[in-house]
LUMMIMI-648126 format. One record per residue: residue number from 1; residue in one letter; x, y, z of N, C-alpha, C in turn. Coordinates in Angstrom, 2 decimals. Atoms other than C-alpha are relative to their C-alpha. Layout:
(atom NUM, 'A', (X, Y, Z), (X, Y, Z), (X, Y, Z))
...
END
This chain:
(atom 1, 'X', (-0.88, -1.11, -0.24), (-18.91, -8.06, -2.02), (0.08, 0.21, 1.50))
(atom 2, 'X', (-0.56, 0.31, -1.39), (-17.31, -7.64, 1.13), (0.60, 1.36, 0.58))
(atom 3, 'X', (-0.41, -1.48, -0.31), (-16.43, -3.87, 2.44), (0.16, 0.13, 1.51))
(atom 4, 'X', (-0.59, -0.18, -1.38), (-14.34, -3.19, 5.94), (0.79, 1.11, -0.28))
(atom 5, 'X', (-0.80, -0.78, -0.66), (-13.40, -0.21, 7.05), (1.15, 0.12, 1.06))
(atom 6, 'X', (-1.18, 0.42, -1.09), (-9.96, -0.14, 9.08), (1.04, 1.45, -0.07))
(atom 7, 'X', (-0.63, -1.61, 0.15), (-8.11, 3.37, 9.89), (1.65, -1.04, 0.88))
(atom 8, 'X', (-0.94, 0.16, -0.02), (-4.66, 2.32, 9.76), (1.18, 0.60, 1.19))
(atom 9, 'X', (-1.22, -1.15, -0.78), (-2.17, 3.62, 12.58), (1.04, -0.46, -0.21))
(atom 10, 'X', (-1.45, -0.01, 0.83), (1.34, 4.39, 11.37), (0.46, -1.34, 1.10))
(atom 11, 'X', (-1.01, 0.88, -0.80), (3.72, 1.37, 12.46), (-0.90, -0.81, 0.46))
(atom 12, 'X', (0.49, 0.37, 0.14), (0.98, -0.73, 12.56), (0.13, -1.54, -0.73))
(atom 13, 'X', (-0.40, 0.96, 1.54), (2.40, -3.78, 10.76), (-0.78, -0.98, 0.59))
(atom 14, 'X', (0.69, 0.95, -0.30), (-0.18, -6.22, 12.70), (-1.36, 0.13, -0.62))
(atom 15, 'X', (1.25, -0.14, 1.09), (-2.82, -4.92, 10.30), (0.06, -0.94, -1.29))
(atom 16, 'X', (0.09, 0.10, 0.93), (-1.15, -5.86, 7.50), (-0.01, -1.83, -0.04))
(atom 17, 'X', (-0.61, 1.09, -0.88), (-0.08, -9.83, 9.20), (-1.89, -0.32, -0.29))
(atom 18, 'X', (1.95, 0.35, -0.04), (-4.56, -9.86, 10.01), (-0.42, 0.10, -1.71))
(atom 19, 'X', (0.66, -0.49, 1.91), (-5.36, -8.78, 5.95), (0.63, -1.67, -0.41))
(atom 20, 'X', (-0.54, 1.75, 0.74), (-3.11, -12.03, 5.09), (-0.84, -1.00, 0.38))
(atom 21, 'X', (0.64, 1.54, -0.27), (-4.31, -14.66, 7.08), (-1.49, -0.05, -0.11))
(atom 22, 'X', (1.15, -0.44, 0.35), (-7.73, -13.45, 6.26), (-0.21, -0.37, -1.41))
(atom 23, 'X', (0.22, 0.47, 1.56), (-7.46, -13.70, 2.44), (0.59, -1.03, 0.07))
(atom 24, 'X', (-0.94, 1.56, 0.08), (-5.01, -16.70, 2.64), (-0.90, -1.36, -0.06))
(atom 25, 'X', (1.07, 0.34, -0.27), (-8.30, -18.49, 3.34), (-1.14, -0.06, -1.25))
(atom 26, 'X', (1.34, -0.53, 1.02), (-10.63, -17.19, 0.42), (0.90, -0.43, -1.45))
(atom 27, 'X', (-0.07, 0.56, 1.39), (-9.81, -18.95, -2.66), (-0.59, 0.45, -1.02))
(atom 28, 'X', (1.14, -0.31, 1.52), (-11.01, -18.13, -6.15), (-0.84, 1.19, 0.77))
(atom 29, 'X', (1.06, -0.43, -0.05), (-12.69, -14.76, -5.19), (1.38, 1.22, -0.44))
(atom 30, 'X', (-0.92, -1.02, 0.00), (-11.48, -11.57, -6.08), (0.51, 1.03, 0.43))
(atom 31, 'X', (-0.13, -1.03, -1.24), (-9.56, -8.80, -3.96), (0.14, 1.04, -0.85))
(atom 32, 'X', (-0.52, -1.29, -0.02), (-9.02, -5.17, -4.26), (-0.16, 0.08, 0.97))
(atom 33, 'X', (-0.69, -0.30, -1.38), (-7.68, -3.63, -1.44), (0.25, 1.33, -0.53))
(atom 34, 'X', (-0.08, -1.55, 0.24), (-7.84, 0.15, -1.16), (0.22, 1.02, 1.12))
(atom 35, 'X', (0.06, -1.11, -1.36), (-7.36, 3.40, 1.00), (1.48, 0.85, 0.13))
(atom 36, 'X', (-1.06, -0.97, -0.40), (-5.10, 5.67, 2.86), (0.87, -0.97, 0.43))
(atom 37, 'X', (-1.33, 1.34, -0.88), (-1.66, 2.89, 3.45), (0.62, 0.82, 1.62))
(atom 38, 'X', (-0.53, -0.75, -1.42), (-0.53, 5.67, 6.37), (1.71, -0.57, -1.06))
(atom 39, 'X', (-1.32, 0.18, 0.57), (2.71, 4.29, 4.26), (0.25, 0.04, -1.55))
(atom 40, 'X', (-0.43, 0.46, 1.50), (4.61, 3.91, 0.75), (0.32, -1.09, -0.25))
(atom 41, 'X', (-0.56, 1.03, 0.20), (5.05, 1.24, -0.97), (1.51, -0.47, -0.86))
(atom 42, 'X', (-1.06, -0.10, 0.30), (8.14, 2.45, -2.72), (0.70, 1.66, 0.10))
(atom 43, 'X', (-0.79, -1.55, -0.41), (9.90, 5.52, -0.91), (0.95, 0.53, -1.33))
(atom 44, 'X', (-0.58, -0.67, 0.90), (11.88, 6.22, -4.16), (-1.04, 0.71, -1.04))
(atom 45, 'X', (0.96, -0.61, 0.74), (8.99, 6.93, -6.00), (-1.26, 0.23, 0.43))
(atom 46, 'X', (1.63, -1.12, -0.52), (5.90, 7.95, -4.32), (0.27, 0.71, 1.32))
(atom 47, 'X', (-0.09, -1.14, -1.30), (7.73, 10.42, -1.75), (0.90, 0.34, -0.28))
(atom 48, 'X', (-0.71, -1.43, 0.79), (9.17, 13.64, -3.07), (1.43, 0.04, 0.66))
(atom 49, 'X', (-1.18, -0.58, -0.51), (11.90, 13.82, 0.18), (0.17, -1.79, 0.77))
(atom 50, 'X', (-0.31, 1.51, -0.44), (13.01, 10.16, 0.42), (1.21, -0.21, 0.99))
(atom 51, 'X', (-1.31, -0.40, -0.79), (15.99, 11.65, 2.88), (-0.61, -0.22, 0.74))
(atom 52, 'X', (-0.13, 0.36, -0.80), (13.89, 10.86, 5.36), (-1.42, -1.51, 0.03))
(atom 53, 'X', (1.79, 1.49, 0.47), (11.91, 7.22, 5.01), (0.01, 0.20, 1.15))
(atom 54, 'X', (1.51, 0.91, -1.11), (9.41, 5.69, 7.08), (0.96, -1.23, 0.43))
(atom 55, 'X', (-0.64, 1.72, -1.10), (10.28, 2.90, 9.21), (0.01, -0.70, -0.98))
(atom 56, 'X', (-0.18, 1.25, 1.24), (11.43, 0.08, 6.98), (-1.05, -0.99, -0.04))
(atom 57, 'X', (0.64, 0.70, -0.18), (9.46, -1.88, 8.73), (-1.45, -0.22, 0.00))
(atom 58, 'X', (1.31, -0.09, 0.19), (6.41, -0.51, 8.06), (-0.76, 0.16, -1.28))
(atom 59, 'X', (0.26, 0.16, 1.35), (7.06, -0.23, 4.38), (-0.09, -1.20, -0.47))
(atom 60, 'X', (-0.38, 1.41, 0.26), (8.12, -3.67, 4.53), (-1.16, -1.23, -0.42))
(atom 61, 'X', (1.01, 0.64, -0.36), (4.88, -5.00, 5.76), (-1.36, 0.06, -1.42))
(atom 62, 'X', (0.70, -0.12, 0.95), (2.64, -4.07, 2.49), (0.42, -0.92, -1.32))
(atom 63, 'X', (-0.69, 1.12, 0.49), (5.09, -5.81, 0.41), (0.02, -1.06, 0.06))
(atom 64, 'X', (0.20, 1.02, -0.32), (5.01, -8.63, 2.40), (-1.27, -0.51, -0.58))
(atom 65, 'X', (1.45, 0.54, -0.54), (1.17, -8.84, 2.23), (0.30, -0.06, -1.57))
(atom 66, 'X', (-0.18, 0.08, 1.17), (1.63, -8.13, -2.01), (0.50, -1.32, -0.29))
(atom 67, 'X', (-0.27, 0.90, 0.29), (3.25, -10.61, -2.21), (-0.30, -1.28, -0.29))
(atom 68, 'X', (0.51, 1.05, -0.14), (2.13, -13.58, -0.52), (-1.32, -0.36, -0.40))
(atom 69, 'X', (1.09, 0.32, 0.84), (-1.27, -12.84, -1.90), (0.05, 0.25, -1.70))
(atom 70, 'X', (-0.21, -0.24, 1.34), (-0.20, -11.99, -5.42), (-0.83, 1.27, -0.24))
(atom 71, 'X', (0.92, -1.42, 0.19), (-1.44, -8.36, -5.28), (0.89, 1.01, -0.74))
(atom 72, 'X', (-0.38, -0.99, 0.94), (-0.47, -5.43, -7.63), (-0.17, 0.99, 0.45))
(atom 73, 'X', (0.86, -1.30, -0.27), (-0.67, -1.93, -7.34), (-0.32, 0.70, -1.11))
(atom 74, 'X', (0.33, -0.55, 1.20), (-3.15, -0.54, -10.09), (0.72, 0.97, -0.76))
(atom 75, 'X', (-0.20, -1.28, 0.79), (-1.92, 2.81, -10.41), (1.75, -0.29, -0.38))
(atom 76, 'X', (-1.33, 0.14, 0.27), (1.76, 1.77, -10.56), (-0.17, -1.11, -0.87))
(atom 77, 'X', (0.37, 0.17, 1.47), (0.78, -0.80, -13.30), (0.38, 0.92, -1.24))
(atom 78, 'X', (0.09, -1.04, 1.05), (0.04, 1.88, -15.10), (1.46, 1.03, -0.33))
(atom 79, 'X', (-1.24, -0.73, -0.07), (2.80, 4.48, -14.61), (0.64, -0.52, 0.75))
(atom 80, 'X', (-1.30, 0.51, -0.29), (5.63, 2.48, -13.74), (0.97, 0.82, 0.84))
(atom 81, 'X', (-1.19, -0.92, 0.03), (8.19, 5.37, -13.43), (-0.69, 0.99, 0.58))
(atom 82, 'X', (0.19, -1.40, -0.41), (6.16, 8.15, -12.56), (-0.19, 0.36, 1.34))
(atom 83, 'X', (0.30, -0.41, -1.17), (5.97, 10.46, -9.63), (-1.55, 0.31, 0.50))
(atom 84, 'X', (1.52, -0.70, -0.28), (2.43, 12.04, -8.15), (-0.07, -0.63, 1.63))
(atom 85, 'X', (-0.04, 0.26, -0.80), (1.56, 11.97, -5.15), (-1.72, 0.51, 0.98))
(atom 86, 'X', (0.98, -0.31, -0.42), (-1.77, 12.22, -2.95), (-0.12, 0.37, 1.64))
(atom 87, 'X', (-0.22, -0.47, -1.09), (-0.44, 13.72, 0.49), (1.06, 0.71, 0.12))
(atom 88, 'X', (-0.89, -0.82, -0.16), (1.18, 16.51, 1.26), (0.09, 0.33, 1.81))
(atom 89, 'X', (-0.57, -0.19, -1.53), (3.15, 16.83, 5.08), (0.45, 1.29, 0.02))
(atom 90, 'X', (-0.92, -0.96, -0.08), (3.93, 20.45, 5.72), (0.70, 0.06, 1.22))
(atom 91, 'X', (-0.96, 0.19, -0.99), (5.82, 19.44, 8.75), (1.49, -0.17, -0.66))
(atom 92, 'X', (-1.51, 0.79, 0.63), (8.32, 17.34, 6.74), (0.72, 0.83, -1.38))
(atom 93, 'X', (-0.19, -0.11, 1.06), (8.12, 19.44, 3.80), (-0.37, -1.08, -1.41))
(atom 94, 'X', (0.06, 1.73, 0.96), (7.37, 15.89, 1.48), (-1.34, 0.16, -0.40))
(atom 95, 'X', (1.44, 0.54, 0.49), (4.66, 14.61, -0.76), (0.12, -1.25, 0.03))
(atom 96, 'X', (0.47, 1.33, 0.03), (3.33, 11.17, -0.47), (-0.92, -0.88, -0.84))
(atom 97, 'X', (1.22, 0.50, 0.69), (1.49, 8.56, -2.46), (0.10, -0.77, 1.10))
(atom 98, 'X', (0.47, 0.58, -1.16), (0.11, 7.02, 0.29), (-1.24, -1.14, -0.47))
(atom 99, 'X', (1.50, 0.00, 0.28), (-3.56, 6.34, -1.34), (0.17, -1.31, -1.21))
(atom 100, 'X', (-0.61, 0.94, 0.82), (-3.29, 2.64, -2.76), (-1.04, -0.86, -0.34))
(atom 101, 'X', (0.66, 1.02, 0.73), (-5.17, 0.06, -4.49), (0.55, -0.94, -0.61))
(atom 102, 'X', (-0.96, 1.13, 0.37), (-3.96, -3.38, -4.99), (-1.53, -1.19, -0.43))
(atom 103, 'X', (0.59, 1.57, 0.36), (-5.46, -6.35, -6.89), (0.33, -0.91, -0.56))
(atom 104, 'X', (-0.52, 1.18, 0.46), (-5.29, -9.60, -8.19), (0.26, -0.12, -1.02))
(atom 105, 'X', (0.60, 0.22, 1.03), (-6.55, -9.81, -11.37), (-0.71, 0.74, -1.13))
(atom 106, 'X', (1.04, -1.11, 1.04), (-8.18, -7.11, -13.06), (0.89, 0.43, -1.15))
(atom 107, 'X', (-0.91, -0.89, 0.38), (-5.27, -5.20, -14.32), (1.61, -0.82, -0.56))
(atom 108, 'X', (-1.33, 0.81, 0.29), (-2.24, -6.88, -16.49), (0.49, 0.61, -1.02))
END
């Protein structure tokens, strides 16, 4: 087991670029990937006031990384469709699911 702490700063997409070529490497083992994203991974549904997204490009970048490693996101597995959210901005007015967990394999 393998545990790294990494505090994310928004617009940040060279975090997500280092997480790839890092696992891209590790064969046969198994990931979860967890924490605060500082982003969404789908502004229509895990952020209440989607009038004003996030940099594209910074949503973009989680996707990317899903991808190319074949990663999931547990809780959206599960509820597909649904809203909830685990950050609230009273600047923006908005709620956020921000708070993500992605894996390979566990969950189908």
């Amino acid at each position: 087991m393998h545990y790294t702490y990494s505090r994310i700063p928004i617009g940040n997409t060279e975090f997500f670029k280092d997480i790839a070529d890092i696992l891209s490497n590790k064969k046969g083992i198994l990931v979860i990937l967890g924490g605060d994203w500082n982003t969404t991974l789908d502004r229509h549904l895990d952020k209440s006031n989607y009038m004003r997204p996030s940099s594209q490009s910074t949503i973009g970048q989680p996707s990317l990384l899903m991808k190319e490693l074949d990663l999931k996101g547990i809780w959206r597995l599960r509820h597909p469709k649904e809203h909830d959210y685990t950050y609230f901005s009273t600047v923006h007015s908005s709620e956020s699911r921000i708070d993500v967990f992605l894996e390979q394999c566990l969950v189908r």
